[in-house]
C-alpha positions, 0 to 999 in steps of 0.5 A: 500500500505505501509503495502504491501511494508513493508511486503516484507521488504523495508522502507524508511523515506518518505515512508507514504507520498509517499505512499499517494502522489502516491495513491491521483495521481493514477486514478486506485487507486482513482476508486479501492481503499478501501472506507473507513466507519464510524462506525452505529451511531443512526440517528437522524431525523432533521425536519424542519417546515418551508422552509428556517430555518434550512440549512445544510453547509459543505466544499468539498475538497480540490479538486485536481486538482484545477479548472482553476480559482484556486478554490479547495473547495467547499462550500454549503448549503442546506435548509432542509424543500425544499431540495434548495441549493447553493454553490459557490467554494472557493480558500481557507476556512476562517470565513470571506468566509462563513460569506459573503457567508451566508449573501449573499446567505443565510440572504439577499435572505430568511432571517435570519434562525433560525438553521445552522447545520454544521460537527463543522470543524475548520472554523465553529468554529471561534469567527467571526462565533459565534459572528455572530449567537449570534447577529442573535438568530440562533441555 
């Protein structure tokens, strides 16, 4: 949409972030716009022997508009052996929001497990996370 503006020759400083703006609140744009594809990387197979050992984990969102409650994340795990997963929705992302999560959801209901796969976002990278899967042994 801005290279479209620019080629017929308008500019404005907030123009990238209109642009945008309007693309995140238009329904026309969200159902006939552009996906937008990682490159082929090799995929590599993860097996799991065991079933509550090794979960995936990642963030969804932020979600727009927000839920009723306010909510506008999504946090889930998924065991990679029995394909169970659980989520639960956040209002915003912190260690101490996954932690309790894990532990809740994850440690106290199928035990520690030994391997927590996630993308390495911010969150997932805190001292408080690394402390944690240190003390337990989790790769």
């Amino acid at each position: 949409m801005k290279l479209k503006i620019k080629r017929l020759g308008y500019y404005w400083p907030t123009m990238i972030d209109d642009c945008m703006n309007t693309a995140k609140h238009c329904h026309q744009c969200q159902v006939h716009g552009v996906v937008l594809h990682q490159p082929p990387n090799m995929l590599h197979p993860t097996i799991a022997s065991w079933p509550f050992k090794s979960w995936g984990t990642n963030i969804i969102g932020p979600i727009d508009p927000p839920s009723a409650r306010g909510h506008r994340f999504i946090l889930a795990a998924t065991d990679y052996f029995s394909k169970w997963a659980e989520a639960i929705p956040l209002r915003n992302v912190t260690s101490h929001h996954i932690l309790k999560f894990f532990c809740d959801h994850i440690v106290y209901r199928f035990g520690v497990p030994r391997r927590i796969i996630s993308n390495n976002g911010s969150t997932f990278k805190s001292t408080k996370i690394n402390s944690f899967v240190r003390r337990h042994n989790i790769d």
